[in-house]
DRENLUM-60091 format. One record per residue (C-alpha): residue in three letters; residue number from 1; x, y, z. Coordinates in nm, 3 decimals, padded with zeros to 5 digits. Each point is the difference from the previous one (the first is absolute). Layout:
N
ZALUM kevo gudren    east   north      up
ZALUM  ala    NUM       X       Y       Z
...
//
This chain:
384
ZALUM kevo gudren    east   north      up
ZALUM  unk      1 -02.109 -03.532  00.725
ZALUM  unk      2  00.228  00.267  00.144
ZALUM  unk      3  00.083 -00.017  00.354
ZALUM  unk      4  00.026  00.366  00.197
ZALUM  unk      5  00.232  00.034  00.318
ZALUM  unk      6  00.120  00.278  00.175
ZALUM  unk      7  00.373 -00.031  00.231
ZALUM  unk      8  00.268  00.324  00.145
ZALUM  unk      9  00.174  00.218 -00.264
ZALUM  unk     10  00.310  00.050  00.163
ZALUM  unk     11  00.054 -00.394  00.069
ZALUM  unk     12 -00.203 -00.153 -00.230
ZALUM  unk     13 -00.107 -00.239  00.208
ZALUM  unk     14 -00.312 -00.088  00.235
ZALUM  unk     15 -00.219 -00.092 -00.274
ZALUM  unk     16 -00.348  00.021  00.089
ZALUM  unk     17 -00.277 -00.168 -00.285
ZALUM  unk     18 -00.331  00.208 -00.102
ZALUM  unk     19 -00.364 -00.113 -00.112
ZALUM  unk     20 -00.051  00.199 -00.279
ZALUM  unk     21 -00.341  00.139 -00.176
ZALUM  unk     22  00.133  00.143 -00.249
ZALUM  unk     23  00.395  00.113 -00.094
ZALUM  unk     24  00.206  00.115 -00.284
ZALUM  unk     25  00.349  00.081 -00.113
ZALUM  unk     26  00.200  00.083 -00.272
ZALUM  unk     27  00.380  00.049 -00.180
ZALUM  unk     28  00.182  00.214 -00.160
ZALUM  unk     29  00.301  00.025 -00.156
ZALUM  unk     30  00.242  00.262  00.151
ZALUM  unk     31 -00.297  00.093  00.268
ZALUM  unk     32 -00.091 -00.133  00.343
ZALUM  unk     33 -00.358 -00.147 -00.120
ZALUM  unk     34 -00.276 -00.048  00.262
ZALUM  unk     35 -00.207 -00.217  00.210
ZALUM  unk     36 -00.326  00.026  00.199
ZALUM  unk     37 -00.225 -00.269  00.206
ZALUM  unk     38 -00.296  00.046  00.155
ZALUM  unk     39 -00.135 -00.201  00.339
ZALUM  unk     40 -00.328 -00.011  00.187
ZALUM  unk     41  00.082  00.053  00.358
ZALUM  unk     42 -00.328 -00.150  00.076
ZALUM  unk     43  00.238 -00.298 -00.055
ZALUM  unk     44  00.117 -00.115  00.361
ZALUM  unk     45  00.388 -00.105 -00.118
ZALUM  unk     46  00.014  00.277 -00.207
ZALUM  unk     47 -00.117  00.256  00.316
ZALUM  unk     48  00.193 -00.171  00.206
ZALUM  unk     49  00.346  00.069 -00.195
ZALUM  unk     50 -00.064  00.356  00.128
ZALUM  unk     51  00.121  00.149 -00.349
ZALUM  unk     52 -00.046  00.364  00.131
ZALUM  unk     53  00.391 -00.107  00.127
ZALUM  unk     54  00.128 -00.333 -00.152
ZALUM  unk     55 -00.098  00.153 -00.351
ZALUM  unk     56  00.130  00.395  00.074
ZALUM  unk     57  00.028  00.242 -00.263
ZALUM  unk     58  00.379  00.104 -00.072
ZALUM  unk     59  00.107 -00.311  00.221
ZALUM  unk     60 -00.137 -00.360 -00.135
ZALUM  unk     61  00.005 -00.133 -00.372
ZALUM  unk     62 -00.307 -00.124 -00.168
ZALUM  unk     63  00.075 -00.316 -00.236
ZALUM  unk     64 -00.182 -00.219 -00.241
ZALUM  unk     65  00.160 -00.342 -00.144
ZALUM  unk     66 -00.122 -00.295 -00.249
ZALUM  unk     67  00.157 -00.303  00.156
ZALUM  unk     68  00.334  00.018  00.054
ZALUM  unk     69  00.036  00.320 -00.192
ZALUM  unk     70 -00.024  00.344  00.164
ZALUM  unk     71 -00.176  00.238 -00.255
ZALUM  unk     72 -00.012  00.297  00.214
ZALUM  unk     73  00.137  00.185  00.282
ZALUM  unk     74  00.106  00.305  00.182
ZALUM  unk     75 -00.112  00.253  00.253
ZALUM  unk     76 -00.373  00.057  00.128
ZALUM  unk     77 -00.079  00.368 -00.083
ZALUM  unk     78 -00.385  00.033  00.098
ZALUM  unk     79 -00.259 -00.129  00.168
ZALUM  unk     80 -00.351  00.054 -00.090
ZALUM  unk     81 -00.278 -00.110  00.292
ZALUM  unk     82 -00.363 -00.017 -00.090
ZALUM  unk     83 -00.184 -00.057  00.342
ZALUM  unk     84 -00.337 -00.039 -00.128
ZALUM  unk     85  00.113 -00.329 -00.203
ZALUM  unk     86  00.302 -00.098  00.227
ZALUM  unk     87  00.180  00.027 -00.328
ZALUM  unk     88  00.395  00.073  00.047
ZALUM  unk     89  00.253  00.053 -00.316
ZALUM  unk     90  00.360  00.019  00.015
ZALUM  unk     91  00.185  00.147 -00.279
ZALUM  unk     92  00.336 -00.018 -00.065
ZALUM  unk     93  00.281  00.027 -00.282
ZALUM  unk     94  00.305 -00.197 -00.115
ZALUM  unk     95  00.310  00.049  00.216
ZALUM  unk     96  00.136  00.270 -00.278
ZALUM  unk     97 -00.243  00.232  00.166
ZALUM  unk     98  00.176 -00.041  00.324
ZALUM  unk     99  00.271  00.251 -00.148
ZALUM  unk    100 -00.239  00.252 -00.113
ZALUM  unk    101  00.013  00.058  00.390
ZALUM  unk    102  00.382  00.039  00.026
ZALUM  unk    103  00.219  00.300 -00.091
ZALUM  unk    104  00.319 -00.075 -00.135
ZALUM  unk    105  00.253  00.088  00.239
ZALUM  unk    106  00.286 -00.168  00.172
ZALUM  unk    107 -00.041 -00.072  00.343
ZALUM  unk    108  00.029  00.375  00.125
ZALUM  unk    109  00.179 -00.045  00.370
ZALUM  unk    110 -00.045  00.345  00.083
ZALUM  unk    111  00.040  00.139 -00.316
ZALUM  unk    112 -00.326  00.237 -00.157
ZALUM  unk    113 -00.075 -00.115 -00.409
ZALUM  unk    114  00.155  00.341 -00.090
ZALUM  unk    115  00.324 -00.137  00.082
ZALUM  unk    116  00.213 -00.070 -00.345
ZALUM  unk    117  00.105 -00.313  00.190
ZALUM  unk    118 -00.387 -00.146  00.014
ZALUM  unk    119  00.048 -00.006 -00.379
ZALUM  unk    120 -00.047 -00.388 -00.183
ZALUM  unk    121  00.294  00.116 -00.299
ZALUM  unk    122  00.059 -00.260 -00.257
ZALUM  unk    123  00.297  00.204 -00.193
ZALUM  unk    124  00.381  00.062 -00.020
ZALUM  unk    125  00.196  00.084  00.244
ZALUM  unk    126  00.008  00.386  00.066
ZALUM  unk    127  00.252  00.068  00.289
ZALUM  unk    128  00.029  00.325 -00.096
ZALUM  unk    129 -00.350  00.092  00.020
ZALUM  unk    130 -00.150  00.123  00.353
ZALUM  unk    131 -00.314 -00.059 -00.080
ZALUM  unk    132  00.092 -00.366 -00.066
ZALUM  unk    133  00.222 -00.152  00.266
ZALUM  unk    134  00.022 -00.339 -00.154
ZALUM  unk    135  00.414 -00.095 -00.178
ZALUM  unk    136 -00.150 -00.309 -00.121
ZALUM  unk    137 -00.178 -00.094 -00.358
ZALUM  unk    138 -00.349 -00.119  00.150
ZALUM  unk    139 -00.160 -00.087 -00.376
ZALUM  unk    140 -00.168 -00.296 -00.052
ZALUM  unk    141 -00.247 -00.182 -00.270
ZALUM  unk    142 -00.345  00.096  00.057
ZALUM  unk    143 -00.107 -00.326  00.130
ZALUM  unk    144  00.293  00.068  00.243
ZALUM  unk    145 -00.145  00.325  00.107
ZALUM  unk    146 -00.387 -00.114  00.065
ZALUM  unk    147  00.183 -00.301  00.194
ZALUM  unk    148  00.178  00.249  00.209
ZALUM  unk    149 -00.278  00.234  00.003
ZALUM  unk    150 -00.225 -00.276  00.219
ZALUM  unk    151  00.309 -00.094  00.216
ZALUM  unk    152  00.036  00.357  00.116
ZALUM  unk    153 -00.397  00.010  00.070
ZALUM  unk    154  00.037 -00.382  00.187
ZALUM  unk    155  00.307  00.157  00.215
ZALUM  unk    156 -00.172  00.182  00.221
ZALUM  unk    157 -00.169 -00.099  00.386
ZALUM  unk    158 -00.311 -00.159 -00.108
ZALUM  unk    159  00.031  00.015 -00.359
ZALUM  unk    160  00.125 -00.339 -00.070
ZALUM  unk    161 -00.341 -00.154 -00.171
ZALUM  unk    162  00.092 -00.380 -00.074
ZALUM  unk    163  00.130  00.089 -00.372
ZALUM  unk    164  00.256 -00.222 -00.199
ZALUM  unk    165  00.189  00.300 -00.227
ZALUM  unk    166  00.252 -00.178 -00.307
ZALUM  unk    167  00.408  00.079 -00.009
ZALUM  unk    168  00.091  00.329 -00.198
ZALUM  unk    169  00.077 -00.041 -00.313
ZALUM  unk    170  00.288  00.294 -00.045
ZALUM  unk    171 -00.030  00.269 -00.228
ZALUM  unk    172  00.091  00.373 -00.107
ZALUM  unk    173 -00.357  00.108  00.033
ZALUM  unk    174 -00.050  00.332  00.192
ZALUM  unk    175 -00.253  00.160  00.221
ZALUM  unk    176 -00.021  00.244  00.298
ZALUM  unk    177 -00.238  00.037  00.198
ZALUM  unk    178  00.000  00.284  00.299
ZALUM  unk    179 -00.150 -00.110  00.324
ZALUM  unk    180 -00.170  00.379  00.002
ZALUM  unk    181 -00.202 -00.126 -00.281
ZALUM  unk    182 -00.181 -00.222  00.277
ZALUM  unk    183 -00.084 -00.208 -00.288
ZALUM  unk    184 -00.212 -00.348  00.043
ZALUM  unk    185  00.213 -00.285 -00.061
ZALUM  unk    186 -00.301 -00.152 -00.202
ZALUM  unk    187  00.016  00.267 -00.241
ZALUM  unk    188  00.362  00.006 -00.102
ZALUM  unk    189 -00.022 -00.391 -00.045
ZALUM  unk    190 -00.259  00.048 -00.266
ZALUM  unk    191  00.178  00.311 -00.145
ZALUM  unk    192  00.253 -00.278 -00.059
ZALUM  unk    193 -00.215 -00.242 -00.179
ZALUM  unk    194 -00.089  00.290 -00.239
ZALUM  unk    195  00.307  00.079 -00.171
ZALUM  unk    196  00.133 -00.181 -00.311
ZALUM  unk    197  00.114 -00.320  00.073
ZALUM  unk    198 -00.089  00.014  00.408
ZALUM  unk    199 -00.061 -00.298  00.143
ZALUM  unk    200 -00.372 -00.122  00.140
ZALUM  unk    201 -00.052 -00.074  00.368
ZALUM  unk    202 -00.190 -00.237  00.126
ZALUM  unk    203 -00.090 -00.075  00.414
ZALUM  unk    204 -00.089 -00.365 -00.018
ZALUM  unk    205 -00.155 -00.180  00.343
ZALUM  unk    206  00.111 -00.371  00.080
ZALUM  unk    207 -00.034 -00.194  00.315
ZALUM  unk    208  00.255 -00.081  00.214
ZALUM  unk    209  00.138 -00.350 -00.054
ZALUM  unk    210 -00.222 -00.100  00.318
ZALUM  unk    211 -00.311  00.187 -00.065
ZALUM  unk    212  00.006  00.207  00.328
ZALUM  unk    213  00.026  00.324 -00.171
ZALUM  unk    214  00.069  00.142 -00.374
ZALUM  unk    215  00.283  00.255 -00.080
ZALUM  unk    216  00.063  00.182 -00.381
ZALUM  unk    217  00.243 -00.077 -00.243
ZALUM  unk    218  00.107  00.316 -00.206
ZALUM  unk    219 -00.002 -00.127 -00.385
ZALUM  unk    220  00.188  00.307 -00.215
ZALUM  unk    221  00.114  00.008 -00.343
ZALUM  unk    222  00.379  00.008 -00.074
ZALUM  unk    223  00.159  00.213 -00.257
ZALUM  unk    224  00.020 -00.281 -00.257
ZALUM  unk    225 -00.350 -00.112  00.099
ZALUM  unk    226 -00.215  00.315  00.126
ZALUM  unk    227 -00.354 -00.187 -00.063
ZALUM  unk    228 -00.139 -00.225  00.254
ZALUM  unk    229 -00.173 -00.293 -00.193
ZALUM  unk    230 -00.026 -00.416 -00.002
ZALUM  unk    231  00.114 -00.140 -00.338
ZALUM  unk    232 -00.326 -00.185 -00.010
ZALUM  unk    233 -00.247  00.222 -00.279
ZALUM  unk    234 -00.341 -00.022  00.104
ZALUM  unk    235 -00.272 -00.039 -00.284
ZALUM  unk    236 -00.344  00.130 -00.003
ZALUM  unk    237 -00.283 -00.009 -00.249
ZALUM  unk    238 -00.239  00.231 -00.120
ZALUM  unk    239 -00.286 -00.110 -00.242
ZALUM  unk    240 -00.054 -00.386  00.014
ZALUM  unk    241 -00.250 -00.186  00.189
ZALUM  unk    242  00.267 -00.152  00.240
ZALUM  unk    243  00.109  00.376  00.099
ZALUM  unk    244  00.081  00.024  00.377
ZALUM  unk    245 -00.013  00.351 -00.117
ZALUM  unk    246 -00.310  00.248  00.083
ZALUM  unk    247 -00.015  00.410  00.095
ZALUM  unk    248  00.263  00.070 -00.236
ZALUM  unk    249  00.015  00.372 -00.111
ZALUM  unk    250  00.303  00.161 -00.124
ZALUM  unk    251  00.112  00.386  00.018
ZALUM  unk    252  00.245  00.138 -00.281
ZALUM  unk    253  00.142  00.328  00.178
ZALUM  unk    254  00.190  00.259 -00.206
ZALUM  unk    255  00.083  00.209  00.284
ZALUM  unk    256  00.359 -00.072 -00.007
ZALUM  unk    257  00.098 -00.011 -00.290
ZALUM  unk    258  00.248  00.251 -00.172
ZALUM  unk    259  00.276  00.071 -00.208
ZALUM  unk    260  00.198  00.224  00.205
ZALUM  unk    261  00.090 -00.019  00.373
ZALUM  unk    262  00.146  00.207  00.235
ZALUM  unk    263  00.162 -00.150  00.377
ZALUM  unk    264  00.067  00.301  00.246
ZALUM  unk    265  00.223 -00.105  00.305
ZALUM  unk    266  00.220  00.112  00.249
ZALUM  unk    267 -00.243  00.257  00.225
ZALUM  unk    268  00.153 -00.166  00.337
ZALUM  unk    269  00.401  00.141 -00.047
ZALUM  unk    270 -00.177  00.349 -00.119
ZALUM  unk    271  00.096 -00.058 -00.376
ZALUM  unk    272 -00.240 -00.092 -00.227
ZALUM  unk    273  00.096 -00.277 -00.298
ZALUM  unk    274 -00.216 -00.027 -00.343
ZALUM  unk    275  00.000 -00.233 -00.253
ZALUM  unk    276 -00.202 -00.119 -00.357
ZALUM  unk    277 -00.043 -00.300 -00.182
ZALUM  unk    278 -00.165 -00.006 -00.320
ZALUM  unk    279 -00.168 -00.295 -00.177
ZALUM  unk    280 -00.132  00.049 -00.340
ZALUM  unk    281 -00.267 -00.270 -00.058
ZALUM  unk    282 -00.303  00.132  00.071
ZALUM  unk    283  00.095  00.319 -00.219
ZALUM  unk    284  00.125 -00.225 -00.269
ZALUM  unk    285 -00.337 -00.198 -00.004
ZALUM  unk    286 -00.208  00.363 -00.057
ZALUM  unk    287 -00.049  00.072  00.394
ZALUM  unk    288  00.007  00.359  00.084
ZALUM  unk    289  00.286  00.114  00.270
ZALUM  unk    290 -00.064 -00.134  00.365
ZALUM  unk    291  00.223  00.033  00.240
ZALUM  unk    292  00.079 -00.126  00.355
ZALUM  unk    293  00.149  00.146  00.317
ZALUM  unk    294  00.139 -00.173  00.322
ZALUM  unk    295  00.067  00.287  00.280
ZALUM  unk    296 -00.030 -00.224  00.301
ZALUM  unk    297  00.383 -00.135  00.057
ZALUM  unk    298  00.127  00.290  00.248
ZALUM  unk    299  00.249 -00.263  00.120
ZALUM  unk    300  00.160 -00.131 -00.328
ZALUM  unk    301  00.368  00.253 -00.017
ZALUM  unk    302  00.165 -00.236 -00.325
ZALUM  unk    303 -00.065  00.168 -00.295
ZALUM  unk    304 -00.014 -00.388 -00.158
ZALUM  unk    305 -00.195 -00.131  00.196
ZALUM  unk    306 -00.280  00.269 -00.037
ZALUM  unk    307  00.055 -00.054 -00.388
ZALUM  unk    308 -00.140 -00.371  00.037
ZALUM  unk    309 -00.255  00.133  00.154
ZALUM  unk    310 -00.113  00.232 -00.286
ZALUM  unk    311  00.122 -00.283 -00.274
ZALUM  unk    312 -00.248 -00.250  00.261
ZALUM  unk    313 -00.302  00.232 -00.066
ZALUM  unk    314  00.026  00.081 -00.379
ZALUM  unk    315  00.039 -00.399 -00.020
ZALUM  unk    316 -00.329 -00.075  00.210
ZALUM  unk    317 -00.192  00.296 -00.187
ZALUM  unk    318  00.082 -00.145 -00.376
ZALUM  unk    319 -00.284 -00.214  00.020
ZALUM  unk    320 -00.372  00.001  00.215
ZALUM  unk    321 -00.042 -00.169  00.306
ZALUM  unk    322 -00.212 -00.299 -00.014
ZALUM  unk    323 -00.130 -00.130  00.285
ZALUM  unk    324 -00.277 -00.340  00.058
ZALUM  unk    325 -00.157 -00.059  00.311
ZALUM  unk    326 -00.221 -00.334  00.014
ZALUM  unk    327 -00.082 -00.291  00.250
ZALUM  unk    328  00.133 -00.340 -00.048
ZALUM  unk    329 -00.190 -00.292  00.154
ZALUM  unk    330  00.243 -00.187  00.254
ZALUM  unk    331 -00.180 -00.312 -00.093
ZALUM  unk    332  00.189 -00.016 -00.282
ZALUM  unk    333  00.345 -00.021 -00.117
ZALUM  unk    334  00.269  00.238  00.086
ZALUM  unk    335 -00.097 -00.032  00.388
ZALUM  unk    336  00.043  00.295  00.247
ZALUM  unk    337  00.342 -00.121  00.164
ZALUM  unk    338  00.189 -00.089 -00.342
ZALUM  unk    339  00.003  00.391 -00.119
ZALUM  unk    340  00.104  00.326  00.156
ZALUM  unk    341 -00.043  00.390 -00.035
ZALUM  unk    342  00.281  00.081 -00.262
ZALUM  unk    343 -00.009 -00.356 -00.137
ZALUM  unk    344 -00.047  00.023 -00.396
ZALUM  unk    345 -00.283 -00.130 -00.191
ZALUM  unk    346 -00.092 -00.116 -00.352
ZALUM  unk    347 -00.387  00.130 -00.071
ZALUM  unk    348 -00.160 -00.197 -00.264
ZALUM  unk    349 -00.304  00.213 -00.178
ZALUM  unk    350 -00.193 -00.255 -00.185
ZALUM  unk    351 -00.288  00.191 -00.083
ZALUM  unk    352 -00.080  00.377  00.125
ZALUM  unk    353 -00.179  00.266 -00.157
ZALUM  unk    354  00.248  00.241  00.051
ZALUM  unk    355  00.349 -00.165  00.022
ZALUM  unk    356  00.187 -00.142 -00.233
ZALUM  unk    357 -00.014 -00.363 -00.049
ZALUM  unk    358  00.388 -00.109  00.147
ZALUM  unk    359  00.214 -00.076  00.306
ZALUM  unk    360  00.112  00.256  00.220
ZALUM  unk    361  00.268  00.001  00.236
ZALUM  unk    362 -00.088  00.243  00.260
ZALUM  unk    363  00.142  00.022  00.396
ZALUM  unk    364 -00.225 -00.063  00.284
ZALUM  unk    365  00.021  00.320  00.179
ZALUM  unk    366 -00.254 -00.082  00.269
ZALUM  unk    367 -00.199 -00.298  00.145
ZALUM  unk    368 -00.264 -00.007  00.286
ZALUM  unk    369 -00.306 -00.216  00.137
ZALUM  unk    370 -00.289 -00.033  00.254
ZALUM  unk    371  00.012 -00.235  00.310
ZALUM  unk    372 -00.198 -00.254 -00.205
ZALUM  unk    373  00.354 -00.050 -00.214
ZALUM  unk    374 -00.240 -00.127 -00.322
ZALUM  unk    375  00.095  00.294 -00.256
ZALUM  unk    376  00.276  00.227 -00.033
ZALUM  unk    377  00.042  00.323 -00.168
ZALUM  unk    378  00.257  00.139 -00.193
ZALUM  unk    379  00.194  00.259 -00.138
ZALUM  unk    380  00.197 -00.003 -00.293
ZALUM  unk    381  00.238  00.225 -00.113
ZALUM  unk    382  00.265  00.017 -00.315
ZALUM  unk    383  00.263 -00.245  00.001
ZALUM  unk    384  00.253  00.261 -00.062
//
């Protein structure tokens, strides 16, 4: 059964355990995921950690584990107080959510965020350039850039959460980003995940060698190895009598598919870049023209890098979106702790009206459960 606990943000430490009625949480890949208990403060040890304070919104983390493994944790973001049935919830998110509330900016020491030098540059060097003041190539892989995109945020006075970040890898990847923008450090991180070939984040929770407190480790994918999965393949069944397997239901989506795509980039330095990327598949196969447009990356000023981002799109749209969601019984085999969000997963249809009868190999895009820990449910995703 899951065990709830609630300790400081900023320190990760004094750890303080809850008596939970009920509780939930879930993960995602590339998202911060969530997690929610709810306590009777009818309950003498639970009234009397006085979680108006120990468990403050903004300022303590909320935390669920199985054993020795943390599933879950990150900032409290509401309470929710029912008098009548002395009913309290606390709801939180994973620790990615933490930089939804920062702006990317350097520490500013006097400095406003329209001043060019407040600017996070990964690019050449441009002496000449006023607007730029930097003589040094600042370029890096992306992993290298989302690493040194959460150093900047943990530099400043108070903004040094307990979180582990990787070396950076080194690269010629490029990306400026103006302090004006005022831009949530959150958001660029999964603008990053997004592109072709960007590497997944992942927050993870672990306790402290001597259990006094927990801190994150930052788990992000490299540029040979941009997915974040185990090697171990998971295997479910559908459609025998020994199927852990119920709730399935499965959604084809056609949405975004297409065989032409156009990126637009490069809003942020005033000049705008265009690309397309065509794909002839579908319209090979008798599919009438569809076609795809990403307008949303203002801060993207390489001409090739906005191409993989069109050549990404018209990849993705050459086929439907499939995506399963069912519940797997815990009590049997695989078990909660031996799979992950982003682990991949070989889906065995035995028997099912509508599928066809073979193994799948999908990716577990997201996992969650009740405080009871018996069943889990999942999301699955393609593998590609």
């Amino acid at each position: 059964m899951p065990t709830f606990f609630i300790g400081d943000l900023l320190t990760g430490r004094r750890i303080q355990f809850l008596q939970p009625l009920a509780g939930s949480w879930s993960e995602a890949v590339n998202d911060a995921g969530d997690v929610s208990v709810t306590v009777s403060l009818r309950n003498r040890a639970m009234r009397n950690l006085r979680l108006a304070n120990s468990a403050a919104v903004g300022k303590a983390f909320l935390a669920v584990a199985e054993g020795e493994t943390i599933l879950q944790a990150g900032p409290i973001w509401d309470h929710d107080w029912d008098r009548d049935t002395g009913k309290l919830t606390l709801r939180g998110a994973g620790l990615l959510s933490y930089f939804d509330h920062r702006t990317l900016l350097p520490v500013l020491a006097g400095r406003l965020p329209s001043d060019a030098t407040t600017d996070t540059r990964f690019m050449p060097a441009a002496p000449a350039d006023p607007d730029y003041p930097w003589p040094t190539d600042t370029r890096s892989s992306l992993q290298g850039i989302m690493v040194s995109l959460f150093a900047q945020a943990l530099s400043w006075p108070s903004g040094n959460v307990p979180l582990t970040l990787p070396s950076i890898i080194a690269g010629t990847s490029q990306r400026p980003y103006r302090g004006a923008d005022l831009a949530p450090v959150g958001q660029r991180v999964r603008e990053i995940t997004q592109v072709s070939d960007g590497p997944e984040v992942r927050l993870t929770p672990q306790w402290l060698t001597d259990k006094s407190g927990i801190s994150w480790l930052a788990e992000i994918g490299t540029p040979t190895q941009p997915l974040l999965f185990s090697n171990r393949r998971q295997v479910f069944y559908i459609g025998n009598d020994k199927s852990s397997v119920t709730k399935l239901r499965a959604n084809v989506n056609g949405k975004s598919m297409g065989s032409q795509a156009y990126a637009a980039g490069g809003r942020s330095s005033d000049k705008t870049l265009t690309t397309v990327s065509t794909n002839a598949a579908l319209t090979n196969a008798g599919y009438p023209l569809l076609e795809l447009v990403d307008s949303s990356r203002s801060t993207i000023q390489d001409l090739a890098t906005l191409q993989t981002v069109s050549d990404e799109l018209v990849a993705r749209g050459a086929t439907p979106v499939s995506t399963w969601n069912f519940t797997h019984d815990l009590q049997s085999e695989p078990y909660l702790t031996s799979f992950r969000a982003g682990d991949f997963a070989e889906v065995r249809v035995i028997d099912d009206a509508y599928l066809e009868k073979k193994a799948y190999v999908m990716r577990i895009l997201s996992r969650s459960t009740d405080v009871r820990g018996k069943k889990v449910d999942l999301i699955m995703g393609p593998a590609v």
